[in-house]
N, C-alpha and C positions, 0 to 999 in steps of 0.2 A: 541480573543485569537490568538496570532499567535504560528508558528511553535516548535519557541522555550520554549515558556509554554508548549507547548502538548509534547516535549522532555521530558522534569523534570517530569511531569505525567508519563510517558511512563516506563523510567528511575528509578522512587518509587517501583514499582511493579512488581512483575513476571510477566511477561505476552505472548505472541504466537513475537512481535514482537524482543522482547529482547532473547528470545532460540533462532529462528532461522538467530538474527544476523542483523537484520535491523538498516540502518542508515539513519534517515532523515533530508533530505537538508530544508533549505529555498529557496522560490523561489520570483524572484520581483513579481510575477504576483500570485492574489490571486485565480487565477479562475486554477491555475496549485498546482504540489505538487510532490517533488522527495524524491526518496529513494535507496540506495545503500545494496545492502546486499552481501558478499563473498560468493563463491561455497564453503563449508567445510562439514565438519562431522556432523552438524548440521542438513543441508538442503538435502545434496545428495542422491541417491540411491546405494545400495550396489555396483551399477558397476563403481561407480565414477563419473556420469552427476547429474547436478542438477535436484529434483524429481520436476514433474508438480505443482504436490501439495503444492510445497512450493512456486511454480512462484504465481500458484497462492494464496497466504496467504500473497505472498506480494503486489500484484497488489490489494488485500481488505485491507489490512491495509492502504496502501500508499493513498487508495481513501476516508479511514474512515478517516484519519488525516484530508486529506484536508477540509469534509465536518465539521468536530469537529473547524477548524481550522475557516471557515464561518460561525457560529453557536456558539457563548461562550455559555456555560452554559447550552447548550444541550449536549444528548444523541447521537451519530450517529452509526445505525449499518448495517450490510452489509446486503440486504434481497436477491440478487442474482446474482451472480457471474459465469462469463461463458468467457473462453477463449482460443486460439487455438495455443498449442506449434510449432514451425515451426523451430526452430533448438537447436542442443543438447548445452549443456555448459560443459566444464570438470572442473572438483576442482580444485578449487586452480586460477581460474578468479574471477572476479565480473559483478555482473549484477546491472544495474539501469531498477530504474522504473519512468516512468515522467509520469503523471495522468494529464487530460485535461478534465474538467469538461465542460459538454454538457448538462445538463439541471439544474437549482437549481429549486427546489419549496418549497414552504412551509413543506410540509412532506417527496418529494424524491430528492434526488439529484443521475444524472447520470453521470458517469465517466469513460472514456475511457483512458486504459492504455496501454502505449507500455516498455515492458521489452526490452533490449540492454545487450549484451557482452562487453566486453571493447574494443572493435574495433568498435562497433555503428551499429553489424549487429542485425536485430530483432529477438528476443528471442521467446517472447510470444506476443499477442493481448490478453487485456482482457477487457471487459465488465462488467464496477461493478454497481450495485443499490444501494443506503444507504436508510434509512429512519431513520427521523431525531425526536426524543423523546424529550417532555418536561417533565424532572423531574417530580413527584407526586408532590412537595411539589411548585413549580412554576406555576403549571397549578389551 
């Protein structure tokens, strides 16, 4: 499955990536995984900087694509997620996420992601876990 199947997926459904505005890239390299999302109304906190919580909702999604994305036909979901804001963003920028996948296994795959402003200073570090599910009906 590549990126652009898990888009049209993404895309069919409501879901946490589509409210808060995420867009994900293709990358040539399958062991990575990007994603852009705008500062807005959406994502921000009432003072106008984008909220942690969304940095990180996107550094889990962007790492659960990629694992979906090495894995057809599997389940992939986030079991821990941990990462350290280091500067603010004000509305009305974007932030990218590039995800660099550091361990794959059978059940976990680890992925480190670096959030960026649009000038390429760093946003956020985050540290995601996925664990990777076989269907009921496949196992």
């Amino acid at each position: 499955m590549n990126i652009d199947d898990i888009k049209k997926i993404i895309e069919t459904r409501p879901n946490l990536s589509t409210a808060l505005g995420m867009e994900f890239i293709s990358t040539p390299d399958d062991d990575m995984c990007m994603a852009t999302m705008k500062v807005d109304e959406r994502n921000r906190q009432p003072f106008g900087f984008l909220s942690g919580g969304a940095s990180l909702a996107l550094a889990e999604n962007v790492a659960g694509v990629g694992s979906t994305a090495l894995c057809p036909g599997k389940i992939c979901v986030g079991i821990s997620v941990s990462g350290e804001h280091v500067k603010a963003v004000a509305e009305g920028d974007t932030v990218t996420a590039l995800a660099h996948l550091v361990s794959k296994g059978r059940k976990l795959h680890v992925w480190d992601v670096n959030i960026t402003d649009s000038a390429g200073d760093l946003i956020s570090t985050v540290h995601v876990t996925n664990y990777v599910i076989t269907p009921k009906k496949q196992q």
